[in-house]
C-alpha positions, -999 to +999 in steps of 0.1 A: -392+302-797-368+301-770-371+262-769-363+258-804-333+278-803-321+257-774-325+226-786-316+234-824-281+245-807-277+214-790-283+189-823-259+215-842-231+207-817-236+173-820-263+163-791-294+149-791-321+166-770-335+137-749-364+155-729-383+188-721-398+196-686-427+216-687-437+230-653-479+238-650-480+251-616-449+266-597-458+263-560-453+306-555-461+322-589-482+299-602-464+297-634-478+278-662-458+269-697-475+260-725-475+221-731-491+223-764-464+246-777-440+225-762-454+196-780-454+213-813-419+223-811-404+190-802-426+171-831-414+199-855-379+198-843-383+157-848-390+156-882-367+185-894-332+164-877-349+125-880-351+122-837-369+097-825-397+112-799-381+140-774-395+126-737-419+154-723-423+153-685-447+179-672-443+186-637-480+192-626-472+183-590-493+215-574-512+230-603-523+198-620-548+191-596-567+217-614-574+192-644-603+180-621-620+208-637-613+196-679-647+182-681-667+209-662-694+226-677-684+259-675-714+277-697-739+253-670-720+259-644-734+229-620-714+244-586-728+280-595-695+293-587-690+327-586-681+347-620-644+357-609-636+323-593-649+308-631-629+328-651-599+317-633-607+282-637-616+287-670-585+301-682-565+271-661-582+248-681-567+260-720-532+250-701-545+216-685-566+200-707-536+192-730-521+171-699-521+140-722-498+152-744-466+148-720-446+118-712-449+115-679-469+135-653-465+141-614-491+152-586-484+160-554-520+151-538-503+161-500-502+199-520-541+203-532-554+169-524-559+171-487-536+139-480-500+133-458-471+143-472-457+107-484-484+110-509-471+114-544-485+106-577-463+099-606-480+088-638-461+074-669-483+069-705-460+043-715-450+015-691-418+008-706-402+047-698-408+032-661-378+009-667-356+042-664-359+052-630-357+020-618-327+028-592-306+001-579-295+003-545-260+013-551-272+045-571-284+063-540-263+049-512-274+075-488-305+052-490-305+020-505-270+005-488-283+012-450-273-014-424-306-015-412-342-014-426-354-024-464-350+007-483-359-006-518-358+031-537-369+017-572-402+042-589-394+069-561-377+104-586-364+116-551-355+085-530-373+099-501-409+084-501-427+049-495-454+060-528-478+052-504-512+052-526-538+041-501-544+078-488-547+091-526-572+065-536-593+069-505-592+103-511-602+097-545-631+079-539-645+103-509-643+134-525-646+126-562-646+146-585-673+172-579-659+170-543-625+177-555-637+204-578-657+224-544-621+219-527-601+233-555-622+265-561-623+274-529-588+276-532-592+303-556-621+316-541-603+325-501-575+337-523-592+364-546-610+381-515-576+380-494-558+397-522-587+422-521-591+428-483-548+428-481-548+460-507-576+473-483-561+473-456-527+479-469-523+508-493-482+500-491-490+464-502-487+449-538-495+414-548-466+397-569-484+368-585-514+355-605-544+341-591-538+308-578-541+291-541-511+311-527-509+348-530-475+365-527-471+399-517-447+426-503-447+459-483-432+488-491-418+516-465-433+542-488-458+539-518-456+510-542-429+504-562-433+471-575-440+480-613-408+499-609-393+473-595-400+446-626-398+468-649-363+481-639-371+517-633-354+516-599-321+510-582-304+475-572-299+495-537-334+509-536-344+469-545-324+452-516-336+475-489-371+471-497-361+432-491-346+440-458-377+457-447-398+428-458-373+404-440-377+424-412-418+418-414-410+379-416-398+379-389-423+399-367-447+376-381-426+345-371-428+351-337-466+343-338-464+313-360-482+296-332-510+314-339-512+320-374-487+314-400-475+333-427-446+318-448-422+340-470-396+339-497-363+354-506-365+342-543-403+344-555-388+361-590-357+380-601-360+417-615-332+437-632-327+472-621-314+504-634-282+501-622-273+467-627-272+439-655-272+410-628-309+398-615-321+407-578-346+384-566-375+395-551-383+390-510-422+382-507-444+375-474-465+342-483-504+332-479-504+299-485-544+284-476-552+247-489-575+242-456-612+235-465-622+254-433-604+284-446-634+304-462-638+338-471-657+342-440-623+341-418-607+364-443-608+388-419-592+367-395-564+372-411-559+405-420-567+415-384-532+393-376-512+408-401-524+447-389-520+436-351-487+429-358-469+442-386-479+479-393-451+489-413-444+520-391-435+499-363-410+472-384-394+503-403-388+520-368-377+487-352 
């Protein structure tokens, strides 16, 4: 609903919406937008003002990886994968399977895929669309009018990457699908039991995003406050030093990144408090696990790290 009011507002002042990015898989939340909706609006929105097609560009860099699993046999369930990892999947699926319908898609195989970073997929349905981001060299000086090298930046959205495919299609063919399907459940699978053994072990601990293969969650000094938090039952100053005492676990667990790292965030999502009508994001501590050797087995691992060295009664009095 929100779309069509946009974009209504823009041909009523005169402009002509020209595309829609739908993002299926942010990289912390996991946040998913409806494609098909999308779709529906923009066709709807075509014939009521004459447009010619609106471009629809889904960025699927992270969680389109999980259309591997569009033709599984979920009822038959051939991997036997465990009922709580399946019904995660299953409920990616209703958002992926209607990948086709966008423009243009992107996928980051160096994310999910178990390639090097340079590795970058981006996939156009019609040929023709590729003619528009084909740079020339003066557009991005920075990179294309160097004194030394060939820098030819034509087919690369950010200018920074050689679109080297060789890795991706080796990839491809040594995992294939049902390969790819055991990596990308396990995913889910490492992820679900850490959220559980993490609210185990840590009764001041709340998880602050949907299953996916990063979980994001923050302490608390006292008991959990995070449904007061995003549902703005709590202060803006009650908000920012529960980010400061986060902050201050970061960066206990930075000092042993050698041995085990734990990213964070100062921005995984805004909430409005009581006191205030301007956002406050949220400061989050950050399991991120796209190893196939990470199992639930050294789950444990883990949480042993993150009790060794940040029991909150030490950062707080620190």
């Amino acid at each position: 609903a929100d779309l069509r009011e946009k974009m209504q507002a823009v041909i009523e002042k005169g402009g002509h919406p020209i595309y829609v990015l739908a993002t299926l898989g942010t990289t912390d939340s996991f946040g998913i937008d409806d494609l098909a909706g999308i779709k529906k609006v923009t066709e709807e929105i075509e014939d009521a003002y004459g447009l010619p097609p609106v471009y629809i560009h889904a960025d699927t860099a992270m969680g389109g990886m999980y259309s591997f699993f569009n033709e599984y046999d979920f009822s038959g369930n051939p991997l036997h994968l465990e009922d709580h990892v399946l019904e995660t999947l299953a409920r990616y699926k209703k958002h992926f399977q209607h990948l086709h319908l966008a423009d243009s898609l992107v996928f980051d195989f160096h994310k999910l895929g178990q390639t090097p970073y340079i590795t970058s997929l981006f996939l156009v349905k019609n040929r023709e669309a590729l003619k528009a981001v084909d740079l020339d060299p003066d557009e991005t000086p920075y990179v294309g009018n160097r004194g030394f090298g060939s820098y030819h930046t034509s087919y690369t959205l950010e200018c920074s990457r050689m679109g080297s495919s060789i890795p991706i299609y080796a990839s491809l063919l040594a995992f294939g699908i049902e390969g790819y399907q055991e990596i990308l459940a396990n995913y889910i699978r490492v992820n679900l039991a850490f959220r559980k053994k993490l609210l185990q072990a840590f009764p001041n601990a709340a998880v602050t995003n949907d299953v996916s293969p990063v979980t994001t969650f923050r302490f608390y000094p006292g008991n959990v406050r995070y449904h007061e938090e995003i549902s703005g039952a709590i202060t803006e100053e009650e908000v920012r030093n529960i980010n400061k005492f986060n902050e201050k676990i970061a960066e206990t667990l930075g000092r042993y990144r050698t041995h085990t790292y734990f990213g964070s965030t100062k921005k995984q999502t805004y909430v409005y408090p009581a006191d205030s009508r301007l956002p406050v994001p949220l400061y989050v501590q950050k399991f991120y696990s796209v190893s196939p050797y990470t199992t639930v087995e050294t789950i444990d691992q883990f949480i042993a790290f993150l009790k060794a060295h940040v029991e909150p009664s030490d950062v707080a009095a620190g």
